[in-house]
C-alpha positions as CSV (number, residue, x, y, z in Angstrom):
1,X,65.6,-7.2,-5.9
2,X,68.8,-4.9,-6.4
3,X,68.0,-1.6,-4.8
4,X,68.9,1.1,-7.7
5,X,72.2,3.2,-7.2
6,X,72.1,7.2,-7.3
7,X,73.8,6.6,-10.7
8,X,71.2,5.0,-12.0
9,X,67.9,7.1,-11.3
10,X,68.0,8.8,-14.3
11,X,68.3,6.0,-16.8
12,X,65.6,3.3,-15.9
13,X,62.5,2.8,-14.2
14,X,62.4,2.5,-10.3
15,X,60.3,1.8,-7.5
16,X,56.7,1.1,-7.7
17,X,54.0,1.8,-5.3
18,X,51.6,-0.5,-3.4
19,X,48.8,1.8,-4.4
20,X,49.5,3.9,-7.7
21,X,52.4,2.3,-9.4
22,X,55.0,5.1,-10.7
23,X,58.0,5.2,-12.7
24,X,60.5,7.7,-13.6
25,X,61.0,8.7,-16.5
26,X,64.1,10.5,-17.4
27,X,65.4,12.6,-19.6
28,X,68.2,12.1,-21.9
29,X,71.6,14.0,-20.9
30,X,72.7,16.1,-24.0
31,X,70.1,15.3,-26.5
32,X,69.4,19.1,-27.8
33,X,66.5,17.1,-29.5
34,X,64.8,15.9,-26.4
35,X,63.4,19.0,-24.1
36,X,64.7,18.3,-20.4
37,X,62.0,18.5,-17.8
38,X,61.7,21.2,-14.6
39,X,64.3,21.1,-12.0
40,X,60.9,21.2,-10.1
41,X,59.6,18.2,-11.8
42,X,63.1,16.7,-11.7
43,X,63.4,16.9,-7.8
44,X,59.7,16.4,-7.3
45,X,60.4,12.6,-9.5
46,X,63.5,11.9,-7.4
47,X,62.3,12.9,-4.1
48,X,58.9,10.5,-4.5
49,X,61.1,7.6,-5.6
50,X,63.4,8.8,-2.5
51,X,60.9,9.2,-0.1
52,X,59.3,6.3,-1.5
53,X,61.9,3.4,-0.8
54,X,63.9,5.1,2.1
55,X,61.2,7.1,4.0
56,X,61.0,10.2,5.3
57,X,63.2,10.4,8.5
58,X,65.9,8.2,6.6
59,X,65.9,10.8,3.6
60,X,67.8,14.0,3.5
61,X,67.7,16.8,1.3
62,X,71.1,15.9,-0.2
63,X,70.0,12.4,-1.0
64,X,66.7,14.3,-3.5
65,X,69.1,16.6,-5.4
66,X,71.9,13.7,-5.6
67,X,69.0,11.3,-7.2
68,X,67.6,14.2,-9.3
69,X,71.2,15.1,-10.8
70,X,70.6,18.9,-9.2
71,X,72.8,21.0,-6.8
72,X,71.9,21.1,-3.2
73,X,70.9,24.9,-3.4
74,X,68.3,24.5,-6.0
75,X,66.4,23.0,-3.8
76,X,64.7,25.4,-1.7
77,X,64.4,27.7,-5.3
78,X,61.3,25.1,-5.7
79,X,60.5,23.8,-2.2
80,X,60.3,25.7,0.8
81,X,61.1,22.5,2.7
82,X,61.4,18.3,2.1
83,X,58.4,18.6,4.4
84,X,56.6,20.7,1.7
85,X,58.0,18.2,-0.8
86,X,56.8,15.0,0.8
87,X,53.4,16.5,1.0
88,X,53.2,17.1,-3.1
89,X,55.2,13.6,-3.3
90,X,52.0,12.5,-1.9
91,X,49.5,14.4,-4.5
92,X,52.0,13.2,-7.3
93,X,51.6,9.7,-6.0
94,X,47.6,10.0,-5.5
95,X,47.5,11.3,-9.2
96,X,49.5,8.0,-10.7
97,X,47.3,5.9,-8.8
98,X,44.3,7.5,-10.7
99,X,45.8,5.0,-13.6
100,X,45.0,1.9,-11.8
101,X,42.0,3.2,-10.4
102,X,40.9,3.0,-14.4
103,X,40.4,-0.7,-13.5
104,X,37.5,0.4,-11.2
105,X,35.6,1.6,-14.3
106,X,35.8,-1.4,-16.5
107,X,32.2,-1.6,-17.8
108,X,33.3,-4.9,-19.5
109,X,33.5,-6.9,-16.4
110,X,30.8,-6.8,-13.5
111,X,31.6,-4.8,-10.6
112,X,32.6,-8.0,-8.1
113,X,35.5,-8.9,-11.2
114,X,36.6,-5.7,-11.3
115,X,37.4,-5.3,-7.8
116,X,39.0,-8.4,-7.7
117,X,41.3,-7.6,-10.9
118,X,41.9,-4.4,-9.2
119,X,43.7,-6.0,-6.0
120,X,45.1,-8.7,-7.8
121,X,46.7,-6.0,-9.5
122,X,48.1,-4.1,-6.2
123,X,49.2,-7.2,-5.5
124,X,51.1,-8.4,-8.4
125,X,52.7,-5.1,-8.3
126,X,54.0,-5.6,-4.5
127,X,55.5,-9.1,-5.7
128,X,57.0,-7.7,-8.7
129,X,58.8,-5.0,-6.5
130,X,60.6,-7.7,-4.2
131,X,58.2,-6.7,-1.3
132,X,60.3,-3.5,-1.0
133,X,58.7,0.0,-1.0
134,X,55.0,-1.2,0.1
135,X,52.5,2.3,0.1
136,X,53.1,5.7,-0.1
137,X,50.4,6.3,1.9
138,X,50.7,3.6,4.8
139,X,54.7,4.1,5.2
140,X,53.9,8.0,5.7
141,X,50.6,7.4,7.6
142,X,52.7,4.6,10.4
143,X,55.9,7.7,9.9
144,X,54.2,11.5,10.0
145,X,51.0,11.1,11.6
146,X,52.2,12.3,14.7
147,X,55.3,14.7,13.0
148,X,53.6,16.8,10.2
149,X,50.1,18.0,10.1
150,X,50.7,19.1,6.5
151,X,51.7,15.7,4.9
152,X,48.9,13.5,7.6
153,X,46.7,15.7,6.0
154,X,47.2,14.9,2.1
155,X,47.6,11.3,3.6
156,X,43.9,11.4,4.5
157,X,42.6,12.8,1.7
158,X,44.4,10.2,-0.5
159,X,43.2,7.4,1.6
160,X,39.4,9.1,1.2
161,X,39.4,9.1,-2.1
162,X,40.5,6.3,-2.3
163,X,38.0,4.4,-0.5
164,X,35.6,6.5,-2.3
165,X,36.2,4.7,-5.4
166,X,36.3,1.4,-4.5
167,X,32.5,2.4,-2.6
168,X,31.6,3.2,-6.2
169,X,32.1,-0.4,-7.6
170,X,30.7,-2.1,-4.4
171,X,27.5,0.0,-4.5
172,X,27.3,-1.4,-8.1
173,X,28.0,-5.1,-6.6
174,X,25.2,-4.8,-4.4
175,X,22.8,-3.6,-6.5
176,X,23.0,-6.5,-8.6
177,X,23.3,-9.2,-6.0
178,X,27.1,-10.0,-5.9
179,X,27.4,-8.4,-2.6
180,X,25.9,-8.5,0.5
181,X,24.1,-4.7,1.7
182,X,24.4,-5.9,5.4
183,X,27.1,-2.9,5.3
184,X,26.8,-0.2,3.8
185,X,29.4,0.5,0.5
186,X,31.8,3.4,2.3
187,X,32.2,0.8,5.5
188,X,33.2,-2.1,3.2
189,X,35.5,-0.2,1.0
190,X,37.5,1.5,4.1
191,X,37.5,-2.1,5.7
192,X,39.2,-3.4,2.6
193,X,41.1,-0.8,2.1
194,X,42.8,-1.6,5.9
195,X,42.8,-5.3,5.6
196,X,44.5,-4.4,2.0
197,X,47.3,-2.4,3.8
198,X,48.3,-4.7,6.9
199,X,48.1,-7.7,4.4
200,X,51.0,-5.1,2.0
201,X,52.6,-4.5,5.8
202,X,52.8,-8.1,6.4
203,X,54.2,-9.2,3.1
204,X,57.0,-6.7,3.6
205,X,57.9,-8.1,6.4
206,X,57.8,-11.7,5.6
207,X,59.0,-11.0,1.9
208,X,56.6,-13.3,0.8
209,X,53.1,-13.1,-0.7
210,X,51.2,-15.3,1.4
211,X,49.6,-12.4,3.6
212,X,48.1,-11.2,-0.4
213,X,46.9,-14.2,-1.1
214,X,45.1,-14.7,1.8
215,X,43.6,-11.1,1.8
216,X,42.1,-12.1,-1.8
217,X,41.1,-15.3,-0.5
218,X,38.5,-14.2,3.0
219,X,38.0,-11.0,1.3
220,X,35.9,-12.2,-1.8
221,X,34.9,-15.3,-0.4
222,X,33.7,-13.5,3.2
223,X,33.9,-9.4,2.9
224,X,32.9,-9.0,-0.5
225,X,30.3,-11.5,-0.6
C-alpha cells in the first residue's frame, strides 16, 4: 500500500483504523461555495490520521500543521499541546468507531452472526489497509501507557466501552443458547477484545492475514461457543 504524501491529505481518503475506520474528508481549496471547516477540526483530522500511521513519539507538531495545510503557530491557538491533541485524537477515533459498532445492533441477524460480521468487518478493514496503521488504541496503549496519564486514560475508557458493547450482544447469545454462560458476558467480551488485538498486532507484523483468520476461526468455534 503507497503511504499518502503531505500533498495529498487534503484530497483523498487516508488511513483507516483497526477499530473505528475513519477517513478524512477535505475541504475544497477556493470554492467560496463550499464552507471550509475549523482550523481546529482541520488539525484535529490531520493530527489523527498523523498520529494514526506514524505514532506518537515519531510525530511532531510540524508534521500535524504540514498535513492539515496550517502554519506551525496556529497550533497551540487550539491545543495546548500534541499531548492534549492525541488525547482528543483518541475521543475523535472512539466516536467513528461508534459507526461500526451499528453492526452490534443488527436486530436482523441473531446475536452470534452479528458478532461475527462485526470482526469480520475489523478484519477486512486491516487487509484493506495493507496491514499498515493497526488500532488507535493498541498502538497508544503498547506507546503512552507508561508516558501520559492523560491519553492512557482516554485509552481505557475507549477499550471499556468498547468491551461493553460487544458484552451487550454476547449476553444476548447466551440467553438464547448460542453461547456458552460458563463465563460471564464482560469476561468474554474483554477476552476477545485481547485475542482481537494481538491477532491485529501479529498481522502487522507478518503483513499477512493469517493471525485474522485464525482469531475468527478458535474464537467462534471455541470462545464464543
Amino acid at each position: 500500500m503507497r503511504i499518502p504524501t503531505t500533498s495529498s491529505w487534503r484530497s483523498r481518503a487516508a488511513w483507516t483504523n483497526g477499530c473505528g475506520w475513519s477517513k478524512r474528508i477535505s475541504t475544497p481549496k477556493g470554492d467560496p461555495t463550499v464552507p471550509r471547516s475549523s482550523v481546529r477540526e482541520e488539525l484535529l483530522s490531520a493530527g489523527l490520521e498523523t498520529l494514526h500511521r506514524r505514532g506518537f513519539n515519531a510525530t511532531s507538531v510540524q508534521d500535524i500543521t504540514d498535513a492539515a495545510g496550517a502554519p506551525k503557530g496556529s497550533f497551540y491557538n487550539h491545543f495546548e499541546s500534541k499531548e492534549a491533541l492525541a488525547a482528543e485524537a483518541v475521543r475523535r477515533y472512539r466516536e467513528k468507531g461508534r459507526v461500526r459498532l451499528s453492526i452490534l445492533q443488527d436486530a436482523k441477524l441473531p446475536p452470534l452472526r452479528r458478532l461475527r460480521k462485526y470482526f469480520e468487518s475489523l478484519n477486512q478493514a486491516v487487509i484493506e489497509a495493507g496491514f499498515s496503521a493497526g488500532c488507535l488504541l493498541g498502538n497508544f496503549g503498547a506507546e503512552l501507557s507508561t508516558q501520559s496519564s492523560l491519553v492512557r486514560g482516554q485509552v481505557r475508557e475507549a477499550f471499556a466501552g468498547w468491551c461493553a458493547a460487544i458484552a451487550v450482544v454476547i449476553a444476548e447469545a447466551q440467553k438464547d443458547g448460542a453461547i456458552s454462560a460458563t463465563f460471564s458476558p464482560k469476561a468474554l467480551a474483554e477476552f476477545v477484545v485481547h485475542a482481537w488485538e494481538g491477532a491485529m498486532v501479529r498481522a502487522k507484523v507478518e503483513k499477512g492475514r493469517a493471525p485474522l483468520d485464525l482469531f475468527l476461526k478458535v474464537t467462534f468455534s471455541k470462545i464464543l461457543a
